[in-house]
N, C-alpha and C positions, 0 to 999 in steps of 0.2 A: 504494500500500500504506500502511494506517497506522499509527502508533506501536505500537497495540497488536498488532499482528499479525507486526510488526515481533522485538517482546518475544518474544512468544509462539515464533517460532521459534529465538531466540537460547538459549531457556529449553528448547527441546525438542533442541536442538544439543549445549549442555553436556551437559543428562542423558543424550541415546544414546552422546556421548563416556566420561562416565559408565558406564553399564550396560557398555558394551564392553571396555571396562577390567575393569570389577567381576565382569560375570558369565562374563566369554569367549567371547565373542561377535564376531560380525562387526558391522562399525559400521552398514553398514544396516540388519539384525535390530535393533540399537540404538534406530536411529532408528526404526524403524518403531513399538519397541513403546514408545519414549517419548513418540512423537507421539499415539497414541491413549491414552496413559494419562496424560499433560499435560491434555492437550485437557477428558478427561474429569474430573479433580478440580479444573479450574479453571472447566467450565459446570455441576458439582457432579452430573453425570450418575450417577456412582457406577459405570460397567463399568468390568471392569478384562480383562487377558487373560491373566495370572500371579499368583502367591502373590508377595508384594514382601518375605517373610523374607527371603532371599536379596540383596535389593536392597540395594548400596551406599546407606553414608549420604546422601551425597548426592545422590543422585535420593530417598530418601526425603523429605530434607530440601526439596527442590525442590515435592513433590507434595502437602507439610505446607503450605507457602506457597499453592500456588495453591488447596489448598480452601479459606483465611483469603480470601486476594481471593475467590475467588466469581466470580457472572457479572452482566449489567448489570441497574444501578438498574431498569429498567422490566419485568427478565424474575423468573419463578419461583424462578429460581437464589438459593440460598444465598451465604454469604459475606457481606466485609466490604463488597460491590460495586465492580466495577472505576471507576466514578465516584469513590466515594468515595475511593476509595486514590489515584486521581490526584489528587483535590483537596487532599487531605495532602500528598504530597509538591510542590503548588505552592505551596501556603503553606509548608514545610518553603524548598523553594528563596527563592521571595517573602523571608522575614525572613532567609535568608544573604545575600541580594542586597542587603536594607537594612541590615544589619549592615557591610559593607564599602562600601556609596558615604556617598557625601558627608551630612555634618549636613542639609543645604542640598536635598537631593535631595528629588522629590517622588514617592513611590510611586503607582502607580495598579494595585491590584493586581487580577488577572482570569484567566480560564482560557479554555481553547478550546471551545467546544459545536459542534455542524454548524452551527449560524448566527450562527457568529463568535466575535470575544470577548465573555466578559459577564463584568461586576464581578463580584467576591466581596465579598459587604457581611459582616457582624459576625456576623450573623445566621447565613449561611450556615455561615461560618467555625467560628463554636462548634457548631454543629449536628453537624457530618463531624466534627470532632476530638473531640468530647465520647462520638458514636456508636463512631469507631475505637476511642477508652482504653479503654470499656468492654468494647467488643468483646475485646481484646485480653487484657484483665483478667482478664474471665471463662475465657478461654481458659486463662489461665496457673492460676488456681487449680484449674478443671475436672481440666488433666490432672496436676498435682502431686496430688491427689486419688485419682485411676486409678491413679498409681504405687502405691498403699496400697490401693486397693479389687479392685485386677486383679492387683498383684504380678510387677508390668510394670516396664522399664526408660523411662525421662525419653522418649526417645525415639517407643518405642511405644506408650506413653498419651498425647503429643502427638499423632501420627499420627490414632489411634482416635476421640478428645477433637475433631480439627480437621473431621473428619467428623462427628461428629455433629451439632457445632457448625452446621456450614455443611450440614446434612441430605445428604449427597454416598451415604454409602453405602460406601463405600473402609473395607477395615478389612485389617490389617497381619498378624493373628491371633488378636487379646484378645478380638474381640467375634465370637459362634458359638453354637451351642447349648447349649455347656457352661458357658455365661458365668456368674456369680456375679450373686445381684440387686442389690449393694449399687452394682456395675460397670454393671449395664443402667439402674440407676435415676439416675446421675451422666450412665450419655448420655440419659436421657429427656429430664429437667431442660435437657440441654445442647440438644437437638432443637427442647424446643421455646420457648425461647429463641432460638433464631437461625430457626426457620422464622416467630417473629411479631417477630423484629426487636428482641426486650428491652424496649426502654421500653413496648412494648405490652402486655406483659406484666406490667410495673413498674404502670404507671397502672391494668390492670384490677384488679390485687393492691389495690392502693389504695386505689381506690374500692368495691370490695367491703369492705374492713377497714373502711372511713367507714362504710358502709352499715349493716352488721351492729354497729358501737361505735354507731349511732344506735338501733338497733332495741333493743337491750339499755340504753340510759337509757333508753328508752320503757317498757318493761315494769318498771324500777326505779320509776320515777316514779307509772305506772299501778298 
C-alpha cells in the first residue's frame, strides 16, 4: 500500500468519525459516505451523495482541502496536484532537516518517483512552490470575494471558490440557479484558471496585451 493511499484512508476515517458524531449516524453510514465523497473532491470528480449544509465543519473543512490537492500531475484532475503538494512538503521537511543538523552537514536533497530517488534541482524547487503560492493566493482572495458577491459565510465561499478553482463540481449551496452573476463570474475566472493551470493563462494574457500594444504603434506610426 502507498503513502498516499495510506493518507487517503486516514482522511476518510477522521471525516466518517466526523459525520457520525455531526450528523447521527452510524459510523459505517459515516464511513461509507465519506469515502465516496473524499474520494470524489480529491480526483475532483464532482459526485456527491448528500447536500453537505448539514455537514460538520470539519469534514467540510476536510473536502475544502482535498479539492486544493487535486489528482495526479499526469491526469485531467484539477487541483494543486498531488505531486506537487508532496514536493512542498519535502522541501518544507528538506530545510527543517537543515535547519537542525550540523553547519558541517551536507544536504542532498530529493524525493521519491516509481524509479527511485531523483534530485530536486532549483529549478524544480521554485517551479512547485512559486505554482502552490499562487495557487493558494488566488484561492484566498477568490473566496474573500464570494463572501461579498454571494453573501456567504468564510466558510462557504471557500468550499464553493475551492471547486471551482480545482473544476470538481462540489458546491455547499451558493452556486444553483438562482446564483447572482457577479458570484458565477468570480467562479468562471476561478474555472478557468485552474483548469489551464494560471500561468497559462498569465502568459497568453501577455502576449496578447504585446500583440495588440504593437499593433496600435503601428497604426500611430502609419
Amino acid at each position: 500500500m502507498t503513502v498516499r493511499n495510506e493518507t487517503v484512508l486516514i482522511v476518510e476515517d477522521d471525516t466518517a468519525v466526523s459525520l457520525a458524531y455531526g450528523l447521527d449516524i452510524g459510523l459505517a453510514e459515516g464511513f461509507r459516505k465519506s469515502a465516496f465523497d473524499v474520494v470524489s473532491a480529491l480526483s475532483t470528480t464532482g459526485y456527491s451523495t448528500m447536500s453537505y449544509a448539514e455537514w460538520p465543519h470539519f469534514a467540510i473543512g476536510v473536502l475544502i482541502l482535498m479539492m486544493l490537492i487535486g489528482g495526479g500531475i499526469g491526469s485531467t484532475a484539477g487541483g494543486i496536484k498531488l505531486s506537487r503538494v508532496y514536493l512542498t512538503l519535502r522541501l518544507c521537511a528538506i530545510q527543517i532537516k537543515k535547519k537542525l543538523s550540523p553547519g558541517s552537514a551536507v544536504a542532498s536533497p530529493h524525493y521519491i518517483k516509481a524509479s527511485g530517488k531523483t534530485l530536486i534541482d532549483q529549478e524544480l524547487a521554485e517551479d512547485t512552490i512559486g505554482f502552490v503560492m499562487v495557487y493558494l493566493v488566488i484561492f484566498v482572495i477568490g473566496s474573500l470575494i464570494m463572501t461579498v458577491t454571494a453573501d456567504c459565510t468564510l466558510m462557504e465561499a471557500m468550499f464553493d471558490f475551492a471547486s471551482s478553482l480545482g473544476t470538481v463540481g462540489l458546491s455547499i449551496g451558493i452556486t444553483g440557479p438562482m446564483t447572482n452573476d457577479a458570484t458565477l463570474i468570480v467562479e468562471m475566472i476561478g474555472m478557468l484558471l485552474g483548469r489551464l493551470e494560471i500561468f497559462i493563462v498569465v502568459i497568453g494574457f501577455t502576449f496578447g496585451f504585446g500583440m495588440l500594444k504593437d499593433m496600435l504603434c503601428r497604426k500611430k506610426r502609419s
